[in-house]
N, C-alpha and C positions, 0 to 999 in steps of 0.2 A: 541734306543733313550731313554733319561733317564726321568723319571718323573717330570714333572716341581713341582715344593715347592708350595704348596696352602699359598694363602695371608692371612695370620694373620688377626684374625676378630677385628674390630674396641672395643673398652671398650663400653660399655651401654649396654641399653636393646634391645633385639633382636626386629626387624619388627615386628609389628603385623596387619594386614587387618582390618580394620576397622568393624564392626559389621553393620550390615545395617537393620536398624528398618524400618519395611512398614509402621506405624502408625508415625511416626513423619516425615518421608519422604514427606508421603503423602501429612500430613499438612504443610510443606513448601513449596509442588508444590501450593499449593492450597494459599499462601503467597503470592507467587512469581506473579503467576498470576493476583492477586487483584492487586500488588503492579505496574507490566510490563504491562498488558494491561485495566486497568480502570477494570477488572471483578466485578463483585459482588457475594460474597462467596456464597449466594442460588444457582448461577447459574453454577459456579465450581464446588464446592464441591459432587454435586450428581451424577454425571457422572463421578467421577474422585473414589468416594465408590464402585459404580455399579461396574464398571471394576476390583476394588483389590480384591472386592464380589465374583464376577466371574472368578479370578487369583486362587483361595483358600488361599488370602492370611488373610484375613478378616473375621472375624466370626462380631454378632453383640456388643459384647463389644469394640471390636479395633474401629469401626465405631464411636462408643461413645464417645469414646476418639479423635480419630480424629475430630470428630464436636468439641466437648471441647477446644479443641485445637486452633483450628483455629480462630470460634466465639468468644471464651476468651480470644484470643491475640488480636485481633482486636477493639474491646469493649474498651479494657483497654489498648489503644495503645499509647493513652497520657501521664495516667500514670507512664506505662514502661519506654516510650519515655524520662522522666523526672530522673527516677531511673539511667537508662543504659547511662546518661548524667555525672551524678555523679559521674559515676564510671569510666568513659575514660577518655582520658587524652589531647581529642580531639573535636571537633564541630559535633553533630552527623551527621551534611551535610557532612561531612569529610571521614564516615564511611560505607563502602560498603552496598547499599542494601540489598543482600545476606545474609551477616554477620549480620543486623540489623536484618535479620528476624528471623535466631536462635537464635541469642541471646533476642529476644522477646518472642518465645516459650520456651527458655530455663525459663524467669521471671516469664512467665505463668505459669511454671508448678512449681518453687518454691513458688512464691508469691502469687498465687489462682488456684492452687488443694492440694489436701493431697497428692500429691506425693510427699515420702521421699527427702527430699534435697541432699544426697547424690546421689541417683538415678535420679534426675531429671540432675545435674549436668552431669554425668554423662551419660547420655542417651543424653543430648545437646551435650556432647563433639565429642560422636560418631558418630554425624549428623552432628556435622560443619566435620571433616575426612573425611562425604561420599560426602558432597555436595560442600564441600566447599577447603578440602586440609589439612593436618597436620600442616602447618606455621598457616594459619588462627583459626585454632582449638587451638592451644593454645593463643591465643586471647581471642575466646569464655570462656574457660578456667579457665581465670584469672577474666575477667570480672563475670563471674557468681558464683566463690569464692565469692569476695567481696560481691554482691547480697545476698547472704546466709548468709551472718554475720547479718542480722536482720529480721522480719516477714513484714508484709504488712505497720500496723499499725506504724513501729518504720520509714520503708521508708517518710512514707505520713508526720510526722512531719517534718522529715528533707527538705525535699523537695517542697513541699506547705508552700508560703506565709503564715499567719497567720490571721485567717479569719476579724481578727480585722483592718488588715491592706491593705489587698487587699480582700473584700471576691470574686469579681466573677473569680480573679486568682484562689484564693487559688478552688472554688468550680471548677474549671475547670480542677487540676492537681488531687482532690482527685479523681471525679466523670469520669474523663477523657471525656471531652466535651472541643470541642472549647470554646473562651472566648466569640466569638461574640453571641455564640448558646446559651450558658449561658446566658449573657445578654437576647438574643431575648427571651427566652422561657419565663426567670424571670419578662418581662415585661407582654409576655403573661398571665402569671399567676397571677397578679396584687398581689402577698401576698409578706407573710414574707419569713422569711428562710426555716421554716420548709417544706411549699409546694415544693420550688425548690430542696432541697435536696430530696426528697421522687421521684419526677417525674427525675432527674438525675437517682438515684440511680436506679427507673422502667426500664428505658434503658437500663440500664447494665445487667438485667435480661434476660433469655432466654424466649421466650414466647410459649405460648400453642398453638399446630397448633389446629384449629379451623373450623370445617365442616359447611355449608348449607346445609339443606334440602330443595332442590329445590320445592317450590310447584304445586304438578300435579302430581309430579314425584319420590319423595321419602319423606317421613314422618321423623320427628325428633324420632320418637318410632323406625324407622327400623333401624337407624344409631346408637341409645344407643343400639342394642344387637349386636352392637361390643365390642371385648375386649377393657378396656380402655377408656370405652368414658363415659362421664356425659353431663351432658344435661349446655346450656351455660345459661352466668348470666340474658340475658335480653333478645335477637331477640327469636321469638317462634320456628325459624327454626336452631336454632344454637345449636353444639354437639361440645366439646372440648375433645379432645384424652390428659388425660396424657400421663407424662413423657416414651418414646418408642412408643407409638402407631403411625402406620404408615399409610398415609392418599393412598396412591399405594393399601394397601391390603383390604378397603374396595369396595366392590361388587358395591356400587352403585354411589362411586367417579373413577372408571372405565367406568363404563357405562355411566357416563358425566348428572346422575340423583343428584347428590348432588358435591359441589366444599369443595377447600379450599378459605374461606374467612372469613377475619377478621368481628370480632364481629360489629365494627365501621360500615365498610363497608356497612353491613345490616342492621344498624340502618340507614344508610342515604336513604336506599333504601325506610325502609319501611316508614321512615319518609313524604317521598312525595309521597307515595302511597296512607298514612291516611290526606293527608294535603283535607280538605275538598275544593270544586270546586264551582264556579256558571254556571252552565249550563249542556252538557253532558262531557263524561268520555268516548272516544273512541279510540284517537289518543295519545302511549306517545314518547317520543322520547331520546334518549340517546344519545346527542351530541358528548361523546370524551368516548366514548365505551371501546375502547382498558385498559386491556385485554381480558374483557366479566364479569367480578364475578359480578359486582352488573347490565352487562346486562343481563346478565341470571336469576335475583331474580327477577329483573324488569318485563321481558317476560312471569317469569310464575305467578307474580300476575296479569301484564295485562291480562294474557288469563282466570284469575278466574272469569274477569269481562266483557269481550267479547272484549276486546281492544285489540290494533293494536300497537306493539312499531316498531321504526325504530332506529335500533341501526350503529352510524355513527363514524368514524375512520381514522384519515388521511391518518396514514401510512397503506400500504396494509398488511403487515404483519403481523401487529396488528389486523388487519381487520377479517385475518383470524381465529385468535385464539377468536379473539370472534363472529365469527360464529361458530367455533367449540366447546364453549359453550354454545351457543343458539342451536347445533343442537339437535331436539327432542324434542323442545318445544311445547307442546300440544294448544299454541292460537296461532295467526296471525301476523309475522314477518317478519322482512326484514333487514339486513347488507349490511351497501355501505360503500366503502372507499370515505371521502369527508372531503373538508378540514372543520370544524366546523366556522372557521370564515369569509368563500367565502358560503354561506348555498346552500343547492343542495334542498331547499323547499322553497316554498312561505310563506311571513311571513303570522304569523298568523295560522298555520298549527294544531299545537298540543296544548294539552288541558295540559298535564305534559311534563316537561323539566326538564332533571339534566344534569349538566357542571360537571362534575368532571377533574378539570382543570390541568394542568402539573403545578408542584411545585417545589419546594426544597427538599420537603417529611423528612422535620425535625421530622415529626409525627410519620414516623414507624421506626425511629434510633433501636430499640431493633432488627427488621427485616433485617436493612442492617447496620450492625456496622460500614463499611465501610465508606459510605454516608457523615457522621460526617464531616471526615477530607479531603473528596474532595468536600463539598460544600463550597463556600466564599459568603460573605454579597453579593460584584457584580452580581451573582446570579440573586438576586433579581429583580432586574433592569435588567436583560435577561428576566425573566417572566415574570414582569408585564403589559408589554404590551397584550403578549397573553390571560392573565386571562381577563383583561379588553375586549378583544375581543373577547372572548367566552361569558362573560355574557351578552355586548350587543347583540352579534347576538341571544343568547337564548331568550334575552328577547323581541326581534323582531319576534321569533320563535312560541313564544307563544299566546295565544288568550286572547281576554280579558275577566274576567273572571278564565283564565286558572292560575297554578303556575310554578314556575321555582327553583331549590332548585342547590344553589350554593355550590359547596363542594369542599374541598382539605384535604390530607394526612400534612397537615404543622399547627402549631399553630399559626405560625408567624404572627402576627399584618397586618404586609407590604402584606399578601397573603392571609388574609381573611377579617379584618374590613373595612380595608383600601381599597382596590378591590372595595366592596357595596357599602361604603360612595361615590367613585368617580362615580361609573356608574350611581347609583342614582341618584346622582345631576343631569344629565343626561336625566335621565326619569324618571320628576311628575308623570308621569302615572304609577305611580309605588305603593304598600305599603306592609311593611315587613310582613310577616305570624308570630309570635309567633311559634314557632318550639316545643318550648316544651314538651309543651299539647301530643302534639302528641306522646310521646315517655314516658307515665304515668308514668312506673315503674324503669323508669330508673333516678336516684339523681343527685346533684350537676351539675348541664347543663348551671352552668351560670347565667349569671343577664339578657339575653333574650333581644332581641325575636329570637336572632340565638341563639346557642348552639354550645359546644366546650366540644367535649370528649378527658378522659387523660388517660393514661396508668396505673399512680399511682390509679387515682381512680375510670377506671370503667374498669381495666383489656384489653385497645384495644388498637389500633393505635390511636393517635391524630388528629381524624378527625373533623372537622368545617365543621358546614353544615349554610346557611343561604338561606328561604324560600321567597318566591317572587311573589305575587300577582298582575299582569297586570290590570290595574282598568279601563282603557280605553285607 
């Protein structure tokens, strides 16, 4: 039998397999997922490290780089969004998910890291190949050429309005924030230009994870002789890990004697701890608990003073994890799943009350980049009933005499002055505490008698806190 003729090879260049990068891979499951199931990258991203950690594929720079990745595409997804519009020849509603999302980490990594243009290019192209298919990768391709023809800076003129002519657009495309979140914050801030760019710009920053010093239980001295840690700007129990320290490898945030919680957080805490009382100091309570960080500061100032908190939580879930941060607590405690606005006590019960109420949480935007573009003004008006229903039941909660300290993660007008003003009307019996006083060495808190911390300028989440005095 004679040899059949082999088929003459096609003219180009030979197949080549695509390269497959674990570090950019990564960060697209980790895309994919924020973008297909509502995730939020804190909650992806760490179990998705753990495992490539444990693969050996991952040392701790690729980890670095995949956080970068991810949180910096996310962050600046407006931006991008705005760029990579430019440059198709199509509606980005037009344009596959998938494809959106490399060609997002592709802009990331030319328009804000120092990775070479060439190289970023190129390390996109090989990820749209693995994930995506060789048609679609020369897509990515073409698109992130043209991207590379300018830096950040030459983008943002072309592309942003011109501040003279729209500014909350134009600050929305540079800063990459909604337009409505723009507006809201710009009212919350009552200034000029400069405040709102400074507090946009805060956002987009990565933030310092931030430890408590549970007290009873772990000292802010024993958390600084970790590597990496310096003592925080204001709370006496606050310790911030620079850039790599990892809040897993400290001894005594295992052992559930110190958390991570934001600086703000602990100021609200310790705020209505100091807010002075008429009468006794026995009972405090923590209406909407979940997920324990400021009930856990709470429980161990209560036990400095012999007091009793009852930390309450609708969902049982939530319920749990903050009894799993109240366990150990050296004074007198109790965790019930209970809905805060059906009250599972008799009014009148507790001497301290804090509502830290379900928001929008436009306040920790640096913590959930995400957040941004899946919240809508409508929103609002889903909340506001329950916030109004939290601070009346607290303030039925409370004795007279006692205080009540209204708080949320949002700046937003509609979710914090606006909330007080309405319930107040409500109940005369009522008069604002002065919050400030209370919180000496911490600046610019406002024109008072609540107080409103900012990212730009005290380094936290934008938490609102307002105090509340039961007079009869």
């Amino acid at each position: 039998m004679s040899e059949q003729p082999r088929r003459p090879r096609k003219p180009g260049k030979p197949y080549r397999r695509p390269q497959k990068d674990p570090v950019r891979i990564l960060a697209f499951e980790a895309l994919r997922a924020v973008d297909e199931r509502d995730a939020y990258a804190n909650l992806v991203l760490p179990p998705l490290l753990r495992k490539a950690r444990e693969a050996g594929d991952f040392d701790a720079r690729d980890a670095a780089l995949a956080t970068e990745l991810v949180y910096g595409t996310l962050r600046r997804q407006g931006t991008y969004d705005a760029i990579i519009a430019d440059c198709v020849d199509r509606p980005l509603r037009e344009v596959d998910p998938p494809v959106l999302d490399v060609l997002s980490l592709g802009v990331h990594q030319l328009l804000g890291t120092r990775i070479p243009s060439h190289a970023a290019v190129s390390a996109s192209v090989e990820l749209a190949r693995v994930v995506l298919g060789d048609g679609r990768a020369k897509f990515v391709n073409a698109v992130l050429r043209k991207v590379a023809r300018d830096d950040l800076d030459g983008w943002l003129e072309r592309v942003a309005p011109p501040y003279d002519e729209d500014p909350e657009d134009h600050l929305a495309v540079v800063h990459s924030h909604p337009r409505w979140v723009v507006s809201a914050l710009w009212d919350s801030l009552g200034g000029g230009r400069t405040g709102i760019e400074e507090l946009l710009a805060a956002d987009n920053e990565r933030p310092e994870v931030t430890l408590v010093a549970r007290p009873g239980r772990a000292t802010r001295e024993e958390l600084l002789g970790e590597e990496a840690a310096v003592p925080g700007r204001w709370s006496p129990y606050a310790v911030r890990l620079s850039e790599g320290g990892e809040p897993g490898a400290v001894e005594a945030v295992r052992e559930g004697r110190a958390g991570v919680q934001d600086e703000g957080s602990q100021l609200v805490a310790l705020a209505l701890a100091n807010a002075p009382l008429d009468g006794p100091d026995r009972r405090w309570l923590d209406g909407c608990a979940g997920p324990g960080g400021k009930a856990a500061l709470l429980g161990a100032l209560a036990a400095e003073r012999g007091a009793f908190l009852l930390a309450s939580e609708k969902q049982p879930h939530r319920a749990g994890l903050v009894a799993r941060a109240l366990d150990g607590n050296p004074g007198p405690y109790q965790v019930i799943a209970a809905d805060g606005t059906r009250p599972a006590w008799r009014p009148g019960s507790f001497d301290r009350v804090l509502v830290d109420v379900p928001c929008t949480g436009l306040g920790a935007l640096r913590r959930r980049p995400e957040a941004r573009w899946r919240r809508r003004p409508e929103d609002l008006d889903g909340f506001a009933p329950l916030q109004r229903g939290l601070l009346r039941s607290a303030l039925e909660a409370v004795r007279v005499g006692g205080v009540v300290a209204y708080a949320t993660c949002s700046p937003h007008l509609a979710e914090t002055r606006a909330v007080v003003a309405d319930v107040l009307k409500q109940h005369p019996d009522t008069d604002l505490v002065d919050a400030r006083p209370l919180l000496p060495d911490v600046p610019a808190l406002g024109e008072g008698p609540d107080l409103q911390l900012w990212p730009h300028i005290h380094g936290t989440d934008a938490m609102y806190l307002a105090l509340i005095r039961r007079t009869a």
